[in-house]
N, C-alpha and C positions, 0 to 999 in steps of 0.2 A: 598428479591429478590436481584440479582444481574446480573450486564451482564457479559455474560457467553461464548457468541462468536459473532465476528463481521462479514459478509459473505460481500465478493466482486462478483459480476455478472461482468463476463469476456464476453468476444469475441471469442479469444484464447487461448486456457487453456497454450497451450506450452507457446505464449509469454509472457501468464502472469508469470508462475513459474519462466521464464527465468529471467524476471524481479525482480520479489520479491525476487529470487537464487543473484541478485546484492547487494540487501541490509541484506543479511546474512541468509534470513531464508530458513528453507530445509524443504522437503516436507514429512510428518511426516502421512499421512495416504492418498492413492491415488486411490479412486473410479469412476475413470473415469472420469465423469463430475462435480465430485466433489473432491475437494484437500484440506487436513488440512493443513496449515503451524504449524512449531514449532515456539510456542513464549511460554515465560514466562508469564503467567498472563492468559488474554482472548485470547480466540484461534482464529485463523484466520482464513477464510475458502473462497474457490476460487470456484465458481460456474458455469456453462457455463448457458446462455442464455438460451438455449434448456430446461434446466432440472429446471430452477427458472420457466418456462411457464408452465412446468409438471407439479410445487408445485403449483403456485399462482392460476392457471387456466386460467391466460391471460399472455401475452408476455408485460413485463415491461418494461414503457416510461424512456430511459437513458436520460435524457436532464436535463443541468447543475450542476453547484457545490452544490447540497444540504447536501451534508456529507464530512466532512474533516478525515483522518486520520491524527495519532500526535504521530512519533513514539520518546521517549525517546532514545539519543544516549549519551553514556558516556561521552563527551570532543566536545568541539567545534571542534578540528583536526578531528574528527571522523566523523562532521558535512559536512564537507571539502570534506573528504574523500569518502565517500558517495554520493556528488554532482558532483565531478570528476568523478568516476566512470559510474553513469550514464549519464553525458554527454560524455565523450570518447563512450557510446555505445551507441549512439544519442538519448537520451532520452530527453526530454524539460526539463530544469530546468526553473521554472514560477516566481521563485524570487531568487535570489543569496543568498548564505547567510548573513546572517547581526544583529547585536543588538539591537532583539527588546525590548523595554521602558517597557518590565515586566519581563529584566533579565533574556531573554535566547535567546541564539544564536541561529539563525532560518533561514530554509531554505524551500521553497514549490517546489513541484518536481512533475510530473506529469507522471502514470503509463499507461501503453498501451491502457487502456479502458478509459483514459482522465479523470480520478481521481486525485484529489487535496491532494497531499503526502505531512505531515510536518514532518519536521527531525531537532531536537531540541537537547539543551546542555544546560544545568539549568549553569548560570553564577556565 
């Protein structure tokens, strides 16, 4: 077994692609209520509210940080790069970036549905 795709429960379907469109990735299959993003590896997938209540059969509790995402970014500039970005387009940056003590440059960023985004650089 392996994990095979990670799903985000949106709000906004537009703000979120808008979003996720800052940190590079493009929208690689779009069924409405549901969006593939393009990544390398596990695939991404954008969900609206509405259609995760259709799957689950109840309307799911969003409250607090219980999953991190941790995207791998080539270079700490890139790390930089990326945190600029989203704050020039008023996005909350929740922690600057900085050296964390396991040797990698790290930043947490926080996406329109109030998800805990890491954006990393192996040192």
């Amino acid at each position: 077994m392996k994990l095979d795709m990670v799903g985000i429960i949106v709000k906004d379907m537009t703000k979120a692609i808008a979003f996720y469109t800052l940190l590079d990735f493009t929208v690689r299959e779009h069924y409405g209520e549901y969006v593939e993003l393009h990544n390398d590896g596990v695939r991404l997938s954008l969900n609206t509210q509405h259609m995760i209540t259709q799957v689950y059969g109840f309307a799911p509790q969003l409250k607090g940080e219980r999953i991190e995402l941790a995207f791998l970014c080539d270079t700490a500039q890139q790390v930089d790069h990326y945190c600029n970005i989203l704050h020039e387009a008023g996005h909350k940056i929740v922690k600057a970036p900085w050296l964390a003590p396991w040797q990698q440059y790290y930043a947490i960023v926080q996406d329109v549905d109030g998800n805990l985004i890491s954006l990393f650089a192996t040192i």
